[in-house]
N, C-alpha and C positions, 0 to 999 in steps of 0.2 A: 513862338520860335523855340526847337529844342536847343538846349546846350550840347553839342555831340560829347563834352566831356561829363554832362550828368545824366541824360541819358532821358530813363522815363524818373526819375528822381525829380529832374527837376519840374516835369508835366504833374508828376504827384503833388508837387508841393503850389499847386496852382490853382485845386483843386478848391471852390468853395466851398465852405460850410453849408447846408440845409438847416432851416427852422423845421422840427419833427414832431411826431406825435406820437407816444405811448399809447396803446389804449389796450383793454382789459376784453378777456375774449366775453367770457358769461358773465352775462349781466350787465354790459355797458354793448356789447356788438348783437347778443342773442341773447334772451329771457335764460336765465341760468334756474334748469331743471336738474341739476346733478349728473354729472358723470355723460354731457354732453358728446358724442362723437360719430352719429352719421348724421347726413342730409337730412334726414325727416325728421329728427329730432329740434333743427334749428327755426327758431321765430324769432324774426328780426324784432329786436329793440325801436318804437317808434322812432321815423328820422337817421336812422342807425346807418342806411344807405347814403343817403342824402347827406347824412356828415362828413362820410367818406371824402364825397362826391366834394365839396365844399373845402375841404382841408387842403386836397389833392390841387384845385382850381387855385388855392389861394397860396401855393409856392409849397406846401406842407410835405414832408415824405410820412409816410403813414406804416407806422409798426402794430402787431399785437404783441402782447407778451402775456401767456397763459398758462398757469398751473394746470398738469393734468394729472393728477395721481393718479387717475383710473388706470393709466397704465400700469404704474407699480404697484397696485392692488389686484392686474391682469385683468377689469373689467374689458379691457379694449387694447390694442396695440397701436405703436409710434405709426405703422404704415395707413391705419385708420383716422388719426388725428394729421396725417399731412393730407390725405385723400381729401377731409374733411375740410381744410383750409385752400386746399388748389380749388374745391368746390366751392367755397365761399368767395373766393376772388370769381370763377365765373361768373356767381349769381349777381358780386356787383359790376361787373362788364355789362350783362344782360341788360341791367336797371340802368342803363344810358348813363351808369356812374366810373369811377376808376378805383383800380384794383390796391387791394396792400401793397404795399413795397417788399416787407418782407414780415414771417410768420417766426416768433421764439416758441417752444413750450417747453415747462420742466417735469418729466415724469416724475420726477423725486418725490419720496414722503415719508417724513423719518416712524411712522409708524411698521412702515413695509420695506425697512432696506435692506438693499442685495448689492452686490458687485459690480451690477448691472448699471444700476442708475447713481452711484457712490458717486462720481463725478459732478453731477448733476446739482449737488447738495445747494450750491452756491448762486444755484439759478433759483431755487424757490423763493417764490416770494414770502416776504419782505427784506430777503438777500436782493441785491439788484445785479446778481449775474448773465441775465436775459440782459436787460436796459444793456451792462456795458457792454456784454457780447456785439452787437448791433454797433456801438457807439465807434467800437473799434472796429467794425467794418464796414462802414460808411460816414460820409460826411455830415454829420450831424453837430448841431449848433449849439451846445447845451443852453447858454442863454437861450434861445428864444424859443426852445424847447419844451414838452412839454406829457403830463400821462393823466389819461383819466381813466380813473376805476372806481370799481363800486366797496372795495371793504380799505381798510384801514393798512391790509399790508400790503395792497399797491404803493400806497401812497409813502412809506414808511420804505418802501423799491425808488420810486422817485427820488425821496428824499438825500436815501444812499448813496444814489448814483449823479447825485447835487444838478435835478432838474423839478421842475415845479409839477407838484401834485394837484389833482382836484377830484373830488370827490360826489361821484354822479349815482344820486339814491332814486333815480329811475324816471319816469316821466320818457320826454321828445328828447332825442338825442342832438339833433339839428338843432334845437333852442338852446341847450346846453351847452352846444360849441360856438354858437354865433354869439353869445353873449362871454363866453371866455375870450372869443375870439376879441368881442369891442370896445373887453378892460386891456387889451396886450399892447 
């Protein structure tokens, strides 16, 4: 029932939380070969799909959150790395699985800064400006929340943005969520 005197305020405030997922683009979603950004370049991570898939089934909202300095190095452009991520949500529709929620990336990288990506500074990782960006536009649960990456300043993003880190040195992606999943 709305309140006609709160209006959509009070539809807002009704709003549950989601349990979510962090996750790391190279190296935890695709074999991270450096300066990753068209189609052909990507190999899925074993399981990588299937975790998705799994996350999504089991109440999860499903983030990446991904450094890309090729940008601010000019190796590739912003319009290349969304291209690249609206494609990667296809591939996992195609795979009878379900798609991200939503995509962060931070061009920044204070070897190459410009005017450009100044703003940005506070999304690189292990700043957690991505994480909260996301936090603050959607319903997200930070307890039961959660970000798996492969280096140390994912986890150190996590930490910042006071949700649980874990730390995936490669192997079956889908083993390594189902068994996260059976300590939570």
């Amino acid at each position: 029932m709305i309140d006609p005197k709160l209006g959509n305020l009070f539809m807002m405030s009704k709003v549950s939380k989601s349990p979510s997922v962090f996750l790391d683009r190279d190296g935890v979603l695709n074999k991270d070969i450096g300066y990753v950004h068209k189609p052909s370049q990507i190999n899925w991570i074993p399981g990588a799909k299937e975790a998705v898939a799994l996350l999504k089934n089991q109440g999860y909202l499903v983030f990446v959150v991904t450094n890309q300095s090729g940008i601010a190095r000019g190796l590739y452009t912003e319009d290349e790395v969304e291209y690249l991520h609206a494609w990667m949500n296809t591939e996992l529709l195609k795979s009878g699985g379900s798609s991200i929620d939503d995509f962060r990336y931070s061009p920044y990288h204070p070897a190459f800064e410009n005017e450009t990506y100044a703003n940005f500074k506070n999304w690189r990782k292990p700043a957690p400006g991505m994480i909260l960006d996301i936090i603050e536009k959607w319903p997200v649960d930070n307890l039961k929340s959660f970000l798996i990456g492969d280096r140390q300043s994912d986890i150190k993003a996590a930490e910042a943005a006071n949700i649980t880190g874990f730390l995936f040195n490669g192997g079956d992606l889908l083993t390594f969520v189902e068994a996260i999943l059976a300590s939570r």
